[in-house]
C-alpha positions as CSV (number, residue, x, y, z in Angstrom):
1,X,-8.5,99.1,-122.7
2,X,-12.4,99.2,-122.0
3,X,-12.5,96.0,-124.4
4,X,-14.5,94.3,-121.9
5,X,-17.4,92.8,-123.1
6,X,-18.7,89.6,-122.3
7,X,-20.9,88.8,-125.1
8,X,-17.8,87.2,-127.0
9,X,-16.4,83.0,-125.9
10,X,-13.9,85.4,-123.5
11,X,-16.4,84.3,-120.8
12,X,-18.1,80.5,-122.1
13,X,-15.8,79.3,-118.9
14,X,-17.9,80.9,-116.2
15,X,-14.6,83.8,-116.0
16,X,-14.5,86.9,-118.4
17,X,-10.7,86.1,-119.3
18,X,-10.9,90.0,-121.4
19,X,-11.4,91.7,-117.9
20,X,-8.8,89.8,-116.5
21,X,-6.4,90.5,-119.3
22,X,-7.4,94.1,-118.9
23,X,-6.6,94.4,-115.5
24,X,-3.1,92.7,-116.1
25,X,-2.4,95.7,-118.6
26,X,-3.7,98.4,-116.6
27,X,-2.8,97.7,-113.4
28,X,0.1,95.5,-113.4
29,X,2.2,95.7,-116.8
30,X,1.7,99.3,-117.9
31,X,2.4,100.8,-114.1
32,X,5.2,98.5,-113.3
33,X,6.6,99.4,-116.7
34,X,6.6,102.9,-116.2
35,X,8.0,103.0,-112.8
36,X,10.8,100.9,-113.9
37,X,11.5,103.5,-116.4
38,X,11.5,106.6,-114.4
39,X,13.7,104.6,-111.6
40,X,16.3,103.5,-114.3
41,X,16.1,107.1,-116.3
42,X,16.8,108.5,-112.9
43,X,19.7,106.4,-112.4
44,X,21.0,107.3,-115.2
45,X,21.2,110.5,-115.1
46,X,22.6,110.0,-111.7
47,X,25.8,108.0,-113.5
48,X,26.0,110.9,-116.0
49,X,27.1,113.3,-112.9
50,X,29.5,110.0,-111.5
51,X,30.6,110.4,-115.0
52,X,31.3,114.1,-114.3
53,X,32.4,114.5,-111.1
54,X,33.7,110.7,-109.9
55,X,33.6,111.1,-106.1
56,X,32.1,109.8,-103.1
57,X,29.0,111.5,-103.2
58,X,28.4,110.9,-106.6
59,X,28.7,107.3,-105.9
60,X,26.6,107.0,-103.5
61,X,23.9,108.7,-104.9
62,X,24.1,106.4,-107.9
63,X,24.0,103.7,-105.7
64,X,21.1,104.5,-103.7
65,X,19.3,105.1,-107.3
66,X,20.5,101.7,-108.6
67,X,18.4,100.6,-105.0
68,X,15.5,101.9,-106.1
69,X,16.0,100.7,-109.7
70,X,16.6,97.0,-108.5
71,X,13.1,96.9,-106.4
72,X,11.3,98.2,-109.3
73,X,13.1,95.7,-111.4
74,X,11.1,93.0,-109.3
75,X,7.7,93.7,-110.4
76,X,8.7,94.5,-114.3
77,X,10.7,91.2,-113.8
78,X,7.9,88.7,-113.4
79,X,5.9,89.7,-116.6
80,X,8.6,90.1,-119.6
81,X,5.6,89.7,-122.0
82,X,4.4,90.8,-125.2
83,X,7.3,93.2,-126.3
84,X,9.4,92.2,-123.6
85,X,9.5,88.8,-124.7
86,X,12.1,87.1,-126.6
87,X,12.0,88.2,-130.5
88,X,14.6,86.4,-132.8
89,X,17.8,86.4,-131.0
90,X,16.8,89.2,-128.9
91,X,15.7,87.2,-125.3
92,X,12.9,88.5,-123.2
93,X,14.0,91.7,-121.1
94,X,14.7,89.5,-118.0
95,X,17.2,87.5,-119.7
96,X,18.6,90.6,-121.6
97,X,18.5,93.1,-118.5
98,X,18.6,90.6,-115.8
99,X,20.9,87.7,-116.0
100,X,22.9,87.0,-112.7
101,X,25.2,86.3,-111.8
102,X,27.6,88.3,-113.5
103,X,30.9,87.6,-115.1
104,X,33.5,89.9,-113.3
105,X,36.2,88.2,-115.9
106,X,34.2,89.3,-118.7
107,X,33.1,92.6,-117.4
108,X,37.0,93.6,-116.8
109,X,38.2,92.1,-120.3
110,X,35.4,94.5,-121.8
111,X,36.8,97.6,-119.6
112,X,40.4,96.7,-120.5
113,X,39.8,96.5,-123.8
114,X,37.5,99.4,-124.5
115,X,35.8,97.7,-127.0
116,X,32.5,96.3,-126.3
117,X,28.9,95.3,-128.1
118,X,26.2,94.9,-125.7
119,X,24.2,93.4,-128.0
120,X,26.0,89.8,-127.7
121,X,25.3,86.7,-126.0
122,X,27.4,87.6,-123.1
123,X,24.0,88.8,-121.2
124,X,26.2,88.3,-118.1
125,X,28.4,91.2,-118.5
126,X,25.5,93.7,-119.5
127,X,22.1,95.0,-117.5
128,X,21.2,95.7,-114.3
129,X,23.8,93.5,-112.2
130,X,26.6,94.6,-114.3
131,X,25.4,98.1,-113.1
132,X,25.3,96.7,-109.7
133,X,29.2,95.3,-109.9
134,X,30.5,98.3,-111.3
135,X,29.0,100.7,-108.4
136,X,29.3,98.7,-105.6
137,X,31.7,95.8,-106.0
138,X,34.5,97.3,-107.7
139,X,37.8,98.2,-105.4
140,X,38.5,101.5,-107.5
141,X,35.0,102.6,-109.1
142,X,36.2,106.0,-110.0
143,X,39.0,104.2,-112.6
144,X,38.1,106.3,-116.3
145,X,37.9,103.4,-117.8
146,X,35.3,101.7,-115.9
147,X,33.3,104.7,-115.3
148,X,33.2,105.1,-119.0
149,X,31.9,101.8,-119.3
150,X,29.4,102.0,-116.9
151,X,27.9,104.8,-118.8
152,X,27.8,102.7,-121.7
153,X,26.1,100.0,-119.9
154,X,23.6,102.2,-118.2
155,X,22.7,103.8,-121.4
156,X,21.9,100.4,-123.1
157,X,19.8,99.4,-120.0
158,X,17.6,102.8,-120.8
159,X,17.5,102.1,-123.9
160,X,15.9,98.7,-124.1
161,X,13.5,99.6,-121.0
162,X,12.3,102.7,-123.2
163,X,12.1,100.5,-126.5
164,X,9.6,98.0,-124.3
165,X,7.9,101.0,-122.8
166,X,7.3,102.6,-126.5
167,X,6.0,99.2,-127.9
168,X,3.3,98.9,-125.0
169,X,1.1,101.0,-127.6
170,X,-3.0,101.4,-127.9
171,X,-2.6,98.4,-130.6
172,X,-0.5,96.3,-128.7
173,X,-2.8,96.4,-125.9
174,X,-6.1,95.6,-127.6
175,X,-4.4,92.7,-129.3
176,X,-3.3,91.2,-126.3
177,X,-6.6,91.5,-124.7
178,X,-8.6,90.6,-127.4
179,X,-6.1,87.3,-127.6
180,X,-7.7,86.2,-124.6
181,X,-8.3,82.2,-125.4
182,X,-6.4,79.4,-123.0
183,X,-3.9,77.7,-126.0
184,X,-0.7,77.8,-125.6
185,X,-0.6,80.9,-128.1
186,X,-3.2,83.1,-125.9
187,X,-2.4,85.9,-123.9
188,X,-4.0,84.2,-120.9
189,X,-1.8,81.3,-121.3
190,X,1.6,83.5,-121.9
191,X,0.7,85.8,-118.2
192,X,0.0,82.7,-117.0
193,X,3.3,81.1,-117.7
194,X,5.9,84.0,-117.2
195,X,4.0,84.5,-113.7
196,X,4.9,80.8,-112.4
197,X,8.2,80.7,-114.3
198,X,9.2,84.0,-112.4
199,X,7.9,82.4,-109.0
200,X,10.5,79.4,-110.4
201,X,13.0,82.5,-110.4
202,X,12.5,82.9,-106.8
203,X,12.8,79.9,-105.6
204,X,14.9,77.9,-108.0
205,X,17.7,80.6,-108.6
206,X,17.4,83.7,-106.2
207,X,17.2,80.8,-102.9
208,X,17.9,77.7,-104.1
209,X,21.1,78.4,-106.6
210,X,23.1,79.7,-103.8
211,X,22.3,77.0,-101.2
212,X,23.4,74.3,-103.4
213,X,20.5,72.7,-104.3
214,X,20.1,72.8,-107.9
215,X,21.4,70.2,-109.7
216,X,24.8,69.3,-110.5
217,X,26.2,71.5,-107.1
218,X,27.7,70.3,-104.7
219,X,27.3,72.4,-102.6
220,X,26.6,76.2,-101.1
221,X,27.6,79.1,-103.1
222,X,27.0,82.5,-101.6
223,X,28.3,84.5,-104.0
224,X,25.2,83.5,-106.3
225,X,22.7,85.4,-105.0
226,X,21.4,88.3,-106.6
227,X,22.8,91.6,-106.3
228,X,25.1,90.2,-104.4
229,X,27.4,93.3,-104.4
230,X,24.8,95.6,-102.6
231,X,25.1,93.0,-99.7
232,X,21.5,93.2,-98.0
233,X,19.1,94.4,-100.9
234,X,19.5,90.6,-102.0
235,X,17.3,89.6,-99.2
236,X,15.1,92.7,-99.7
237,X,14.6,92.0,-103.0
238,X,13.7,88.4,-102.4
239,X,11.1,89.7,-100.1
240,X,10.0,92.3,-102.7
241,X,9.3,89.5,-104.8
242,X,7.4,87.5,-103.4
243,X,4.8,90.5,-102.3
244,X,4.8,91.0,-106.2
245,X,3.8,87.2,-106.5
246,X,1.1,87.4,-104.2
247,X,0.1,91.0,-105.4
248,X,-0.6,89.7,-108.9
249,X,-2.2,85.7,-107.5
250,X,-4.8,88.0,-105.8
251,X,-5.3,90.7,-108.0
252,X,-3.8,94.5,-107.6
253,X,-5.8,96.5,-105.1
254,X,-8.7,94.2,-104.9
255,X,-9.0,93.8,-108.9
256,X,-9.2,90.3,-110.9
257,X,-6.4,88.0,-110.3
258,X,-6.0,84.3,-110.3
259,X,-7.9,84.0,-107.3
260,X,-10.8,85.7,-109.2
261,X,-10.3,83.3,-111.6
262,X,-10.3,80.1,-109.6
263,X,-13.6,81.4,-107.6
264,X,-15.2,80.6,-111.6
265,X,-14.0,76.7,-111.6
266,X,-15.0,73.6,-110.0
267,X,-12.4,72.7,-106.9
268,X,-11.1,76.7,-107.3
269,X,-12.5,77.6,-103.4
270,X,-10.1,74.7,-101.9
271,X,-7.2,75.6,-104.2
272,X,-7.5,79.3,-103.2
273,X,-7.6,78.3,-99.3
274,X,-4.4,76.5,-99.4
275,X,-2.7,78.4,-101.6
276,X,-3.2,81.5,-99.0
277,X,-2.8,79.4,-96.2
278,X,1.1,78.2,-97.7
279,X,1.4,82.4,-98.9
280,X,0.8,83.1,-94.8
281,X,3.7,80.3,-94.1
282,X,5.9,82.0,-96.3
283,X,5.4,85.4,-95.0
284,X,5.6,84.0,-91.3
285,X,9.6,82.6,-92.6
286,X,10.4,86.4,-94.3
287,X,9.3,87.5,-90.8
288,X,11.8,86.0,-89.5
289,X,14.5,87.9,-90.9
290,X,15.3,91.5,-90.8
291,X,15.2,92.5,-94.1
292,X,16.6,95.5,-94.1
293,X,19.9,94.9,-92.5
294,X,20.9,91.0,-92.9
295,X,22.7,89.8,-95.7
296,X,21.7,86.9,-97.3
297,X,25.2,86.0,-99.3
298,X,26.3,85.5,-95.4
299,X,23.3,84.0,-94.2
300,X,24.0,80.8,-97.0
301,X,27.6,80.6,-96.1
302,X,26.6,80.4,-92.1
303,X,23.9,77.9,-92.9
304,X,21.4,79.8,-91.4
305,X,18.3,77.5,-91.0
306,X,15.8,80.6,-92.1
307,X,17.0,80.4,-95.4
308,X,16.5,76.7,-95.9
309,X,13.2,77.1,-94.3
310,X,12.4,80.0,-96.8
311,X,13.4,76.6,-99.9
312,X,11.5,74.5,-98.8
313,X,8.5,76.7,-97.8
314,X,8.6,77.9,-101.1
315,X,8.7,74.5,-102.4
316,X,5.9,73.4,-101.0
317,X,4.3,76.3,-102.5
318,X,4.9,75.2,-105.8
319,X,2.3,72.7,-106.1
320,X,-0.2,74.9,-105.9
321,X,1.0,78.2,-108.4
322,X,2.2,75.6,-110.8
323,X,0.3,71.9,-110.7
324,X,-3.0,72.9,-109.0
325,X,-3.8,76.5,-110.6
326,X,-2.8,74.9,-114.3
327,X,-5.2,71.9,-114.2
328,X,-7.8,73.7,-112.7
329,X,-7.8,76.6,-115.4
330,X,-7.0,74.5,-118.0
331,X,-3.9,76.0,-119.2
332,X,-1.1,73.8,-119.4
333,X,2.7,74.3,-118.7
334,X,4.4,75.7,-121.7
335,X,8.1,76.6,-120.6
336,X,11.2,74.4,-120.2
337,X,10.8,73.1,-116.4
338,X,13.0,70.3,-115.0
339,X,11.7,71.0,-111.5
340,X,9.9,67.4,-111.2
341,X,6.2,69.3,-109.6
């Protein structure tokens, strides 16, 4: 991790790319990693006692822990690289622990039955938001069957958090920073891509999915949002991240982020100016809400204009994380996006 030297072509560009690289590992990966780990051990343990003792208070100490869990989940979220990308028909964590919405028909033929692999295709009755359905969306949460299978689920979700956790070793690390090019194969070019495709996540599928405006829909569908069983930690996690977006563009606690990296190029002072200008807009539209208490399944099916505004500020966004910030680094686009930026 103290692979930093700039006597190497990591820096011919003007920008050390291995310090950069560095400081995703250290500061952003690695730490988001291991508090995601912690939150969702936790919560696991706190299901074993639901398991024990199915009651109220049980319950809701599981739920407050999956709370935790799904805010952590933001930040681990964005970056599913290196081990937590996709690997033969295993898909990146996200996909594997984070697929919303869920099937509730799929979920209860798997409780009915009792018979289950949750190492399938059906990513959508598995993970986090299956967790989510089965402690806060279900009418009777204490019925054996489903409590058994929520322990099963919440087992596999440790599992695979630990497995990623395990495989972030000393000679994973120095590979990925010493892979620090701009092809579509380098290290650079692969935080680079799962960083806009996750702000794509935001804004294409967390806001824009349940107002309708994807295509083929016709229109709103509240129920789309995600975690849309915990009711307001939909919005709060929205919030959450975006400040993870942000935290990562400018570089954790001050360190080197892409706006390090733009101050290096020709053009990279004006880009970083509007980019923080449109960041301010969208903060000024999150303002707007209370976060804590409003629920943004309800907010979509009231047509609340905030969460329009929130689109289309986030739209115009776009142009400058995805369009402007490629060209100007010189990495180029390498995921499927039909967004027409």
């Amino acid at each position: 991790m103290s692979a930093c030297s700039s006597s190497d072509d990591s820096t011919k560009d003007g920008f050390d790319r291995k310090a950069f690289l560095n400081e995703a590992v250290v500061s952003v990966i690695l730490p988001s990693i291991e508090t995601f780990y912690d939150d969702v051990l936790t919560l696991d343990q706190h299901i074993q006692t639901l398991v024990e003792n199915p009651n109220e208070s049980s319950l809701v100490v599981a739920q407050n822990s999956w709370k935790t869990a799904y805010l952590s989940w933001q930040a681990v979220s964005i970056l599913t690289i290196g081990p937590a990308s996709t690997e033969g028909l295993r898909k990146s964590l996200f996909e594997e622990m984070g697929t919303f919405p869920v099937s509730e028909e799929k979920i209860e033929q798997r409780i009915e039955s009792g018979s289950y692999n949750l190492s399938d295709f059906d990513r959508d009755a598995r993970g986090l938001f299956t967790i989510e359905y089965l402690l806060f969306g279900k009418p009777n949460p204490f019925d054996q069957k489903s409590i058994t299978f929520l322990k099963a689920v919440s087992a596999d979700a440790l599992s695979r958090i630990e497995e990623v956790k395990t495989a972030w070793n000393d000679q994973q690390i120095t590979d990925f920073i010493e892979n620090n090019g701009t092809d579509a194969g380098s290290s650079t070019s692969e935080y680079y891509n799962e960083y806009v495709k996750s702000f794509e996540v935001l804004k294409n599928f967390k806001i824009g999915l349940p107002l309708g405006l994807r295509p083929g829909q016709t229109q709103a569908e509240p129920k789309l949002v995600e975690a849309f069983y915990s009711k307001s930690m939909s919005l709060k996690g929205a919030k959450y991240h975006f400040e993870q977006i942000k935290t990562i563009w400018l570089g954790p606690e001050n360190g080197i982020g892409f706006k390090g990296y733009l101050r290096t190029v020709s053009g990279g002072v004006a880009l970083i100016e509007s980019t923080e200008n449109q960041f301010a807009v969208v903060d000024s539209v999150f303002s707007r809400f209370i976060v804590e208490t409003e629920i943004l399944s309800e907010l979509v099916a009231e047509n609340d204009e905030r969460v329009i505004s929130l689109h289309t500020e986030l739209q115009r966004l776009t142009r400058y994380l995805k369009s402007e910030l490629s060209s100007l680094i010189g990495i180029a686009i390498t995921y499927s996006s039909s967004d027409g930026d």
